[in-house]
N, C-alpha and C positions, 0 to 999 in steps of 0.2 A: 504494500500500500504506500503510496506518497503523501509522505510529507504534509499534513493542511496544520495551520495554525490562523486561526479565527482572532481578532480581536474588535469588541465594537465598543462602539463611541458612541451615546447617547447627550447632542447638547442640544439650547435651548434655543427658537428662534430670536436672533437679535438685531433683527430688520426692523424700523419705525423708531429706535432709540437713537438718543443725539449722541451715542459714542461711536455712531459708526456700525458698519460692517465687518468683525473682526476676522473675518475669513479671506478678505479681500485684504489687509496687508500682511506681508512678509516677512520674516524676518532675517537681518541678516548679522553672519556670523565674519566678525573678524580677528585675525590672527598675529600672534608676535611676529617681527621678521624672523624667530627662528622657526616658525609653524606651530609653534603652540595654540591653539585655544584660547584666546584672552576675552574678549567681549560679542554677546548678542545683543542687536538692538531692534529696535520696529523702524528704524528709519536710516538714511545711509550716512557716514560720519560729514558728508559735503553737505546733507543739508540741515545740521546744526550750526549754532551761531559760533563764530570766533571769538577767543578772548583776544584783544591787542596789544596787551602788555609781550606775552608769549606765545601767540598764534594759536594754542589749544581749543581744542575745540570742547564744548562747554553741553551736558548732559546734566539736565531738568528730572530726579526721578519722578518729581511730582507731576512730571507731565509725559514722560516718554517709560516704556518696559524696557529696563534693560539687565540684563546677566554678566558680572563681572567674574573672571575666573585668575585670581592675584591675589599673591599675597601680599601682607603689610611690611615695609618696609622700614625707612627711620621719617622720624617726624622733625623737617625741616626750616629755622626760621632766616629769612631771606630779608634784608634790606631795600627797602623801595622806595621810590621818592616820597607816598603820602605817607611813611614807616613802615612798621615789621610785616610780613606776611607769615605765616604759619604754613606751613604744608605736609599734610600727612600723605607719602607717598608707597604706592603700591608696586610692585615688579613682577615679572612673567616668573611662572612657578616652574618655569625650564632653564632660562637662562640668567636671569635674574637683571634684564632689561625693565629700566624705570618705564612704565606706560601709563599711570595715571595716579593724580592727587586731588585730595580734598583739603578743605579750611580747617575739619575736625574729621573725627571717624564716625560724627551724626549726620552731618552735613547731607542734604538732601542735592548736593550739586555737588557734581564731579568731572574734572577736566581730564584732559585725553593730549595726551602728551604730543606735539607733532610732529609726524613721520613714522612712531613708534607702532600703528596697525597697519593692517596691509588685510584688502579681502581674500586673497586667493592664502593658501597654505604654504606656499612658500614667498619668503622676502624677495627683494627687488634686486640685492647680491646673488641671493641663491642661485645654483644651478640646477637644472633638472637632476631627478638621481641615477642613477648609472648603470641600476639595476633594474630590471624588467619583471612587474608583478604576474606572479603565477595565474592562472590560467583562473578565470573566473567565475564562479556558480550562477547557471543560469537557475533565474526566481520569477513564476508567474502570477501575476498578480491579479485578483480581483475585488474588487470594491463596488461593493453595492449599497445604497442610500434607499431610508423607505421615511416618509414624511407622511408623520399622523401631529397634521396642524399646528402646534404650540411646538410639537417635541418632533425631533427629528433621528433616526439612525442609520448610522454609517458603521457597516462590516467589511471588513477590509483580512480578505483570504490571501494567503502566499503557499504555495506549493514548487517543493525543492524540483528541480527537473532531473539534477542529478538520480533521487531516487526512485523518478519516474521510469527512469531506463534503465536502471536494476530491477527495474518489474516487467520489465516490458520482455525484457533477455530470459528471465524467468518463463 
């Protein structure tokens, strides 16, 4: 027998509310230059605002979702023309490149260090790897959606192909 693995999603419709659509945005994952994992956001880093002291770019939790994946580093204070600034700064949990800091560790606003993401997994030095990924499992997918008015559900089937043709040679 092949392979099924069933999982469903049961949510609610959230058409006719002023927060939107939440199926219709995306979200995107950006990464250290070494290809770590460092942040998801709902929006892409270019269309957040700049700070112009240091070009950072400047993350609202109170108004955007976003997943930071860093750790804490040292808490920095910095000299500025109106005085001191404070910075609690975080680094990539690979390489330990500074990518972002806040005013405090409550602070609901967080800058984003510039140059220091990158969307694709590898940085902008990198080179491709050298090495040639093994051969890949084909996975077939089916998703089926059934809509009873208010509530909606979404089953979403995968079936291995590899062990379809161990049955099939069978």
């Amino acid at each position: 027998m092949p392979k099924v693995v069933s999982r469903s999603v049961i949510c609610d419709d959230t058409e006719g509310k002023d927060d939107g659509d939440a199926r219709d945005s995306p979200l995107y994952v950006y990464y250290c230059l070494c290809g770590h994992m460092a942040l998801i956001l709902d929006t892409t880093l270019q269309k957040l605002p700049i700070r112009k002291l240091d070009k950072a770019r400047v993350i609202d939790k109170r108004k955007r979702s976003c997943k930071i994946t860093a750790k804490h580093d040292t808490t920095v204070y910095l000299k500025r023309e109106r005085g001191v600034e404070r910075q609690v700064r975080q680094k990539c949990e690979n390489c330990n490149l500074r990518l972002f800091y806040q005013a405090s560790t409550e602070s609901e606003v967080i800058f984003v260090v510039d140059g220091a993401l990158s969307l694709n997994t590898r940085g902008a030095n990198q080179k491709a790897p050298a090495y040639k990924p093994e051969k890949t499992k084909k996975v077939t997918l089916t998703k089926m959606s059934k809509d009873f008015g208010k509530f909606g559900e979404v089953t979403v089937s995968t079936i291995d192909e590899e062990e379809e043709e161990i049955e099939a040679r069978e």
